[in-house]
N, C-alpha and C positions, 0 to 999 in steps of 0.2 A: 566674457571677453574671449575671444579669439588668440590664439597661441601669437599669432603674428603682432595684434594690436596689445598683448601684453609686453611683448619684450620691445616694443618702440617705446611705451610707460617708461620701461624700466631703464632702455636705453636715455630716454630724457629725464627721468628724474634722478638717476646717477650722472649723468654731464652736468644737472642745474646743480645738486648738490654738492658734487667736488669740483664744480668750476674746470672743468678737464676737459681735450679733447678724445675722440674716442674713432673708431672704425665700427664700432657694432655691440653686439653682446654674445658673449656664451650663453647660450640655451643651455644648465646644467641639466634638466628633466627629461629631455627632448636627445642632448647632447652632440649638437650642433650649432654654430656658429653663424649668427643673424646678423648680416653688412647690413649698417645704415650709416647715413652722410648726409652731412646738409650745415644747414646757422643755426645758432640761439644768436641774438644779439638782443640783451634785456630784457623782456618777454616775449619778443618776436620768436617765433619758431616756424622753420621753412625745413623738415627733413625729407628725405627717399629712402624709401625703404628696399634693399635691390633685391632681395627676397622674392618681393610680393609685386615687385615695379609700378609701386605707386607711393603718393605721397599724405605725409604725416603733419600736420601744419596748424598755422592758427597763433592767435595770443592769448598767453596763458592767464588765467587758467581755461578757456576756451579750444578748443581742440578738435580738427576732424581727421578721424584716418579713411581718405578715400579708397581706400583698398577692401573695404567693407560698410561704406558710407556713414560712418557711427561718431556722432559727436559725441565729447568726454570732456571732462571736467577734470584739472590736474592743480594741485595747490603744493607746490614744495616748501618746507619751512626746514633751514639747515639743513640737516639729515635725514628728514624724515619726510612723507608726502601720503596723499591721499586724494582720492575724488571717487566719479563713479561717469558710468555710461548714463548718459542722460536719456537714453531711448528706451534702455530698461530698467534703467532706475538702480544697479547692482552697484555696489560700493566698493572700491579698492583701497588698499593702503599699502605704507609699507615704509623701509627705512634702508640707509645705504652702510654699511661697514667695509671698510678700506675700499677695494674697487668691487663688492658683492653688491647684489640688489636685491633684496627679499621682497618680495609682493605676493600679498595677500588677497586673495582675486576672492570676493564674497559670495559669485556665482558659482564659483568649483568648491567653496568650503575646505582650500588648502593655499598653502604658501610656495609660491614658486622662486624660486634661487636661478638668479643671472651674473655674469663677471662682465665689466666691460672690456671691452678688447682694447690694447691701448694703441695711438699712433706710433708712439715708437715703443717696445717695450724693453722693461727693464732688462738691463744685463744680467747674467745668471751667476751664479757663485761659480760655476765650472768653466765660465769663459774666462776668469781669472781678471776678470774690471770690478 
């Protein structure tokens, strides 16, 4: 999977699974900061990825990222998710803790660590809210 098509994964399987809205994802690997925007409504999915200026779409668990023409398979249960690139058959998984997204990409044989970036974010203990 493609660094871009991993962290849309991760971007959508940390929004289906805390139900949250989002502006993107930290790249911790990478460590840069991946804008995506768009709906989930139910299992509709319509994103853009402004990154790569294209789009991430489809119903789930059905999925194409036109930005590299590669349909995917994505299955979120609570916390936790999985599928695979159906073109080459490589498996993902992975699970969300607080606003982190771990994904286990089967192709690279390592787990990649994402934060999603929030719409609004928390106030900090030094802004005194």
């Amino acid at each position: 999977m493609t660094p871009g098509t991993r962290a849309c994964v991760a971007y959508l399987a940390g929004r289906v699974a805390l139900n949250v809205a989002a502006i993107g994802v930290r790249d911790l690997d990478r460590g840069i900061d991946h804008r995506i925007g768009g709906t989930i409504l139910g299992d509709r999915v319509g994103l853009y990825d402004y990154e790569r200026s294209s789009n991430f779409s489809g119903t789930l668990p059905n999925l194409r990222d036109a930005g590299v023409g590669a349909e995917l398979l994505l299955n979120v249960d609570g916390l936790e998710f999985g599928g695979c690139d159906v073109g080459s058959g490589r498996e993902f998984s992975g699970w969300v803790n607080d606003w982190n997204i771990h994904l286990v990409d089967d192709a690279e044989s390592r787990v990649f660590v994402y934060t999603l970036l929030r719409l609004d974010p928390a106030p900090s203990a030094e802004s005194g809210r």
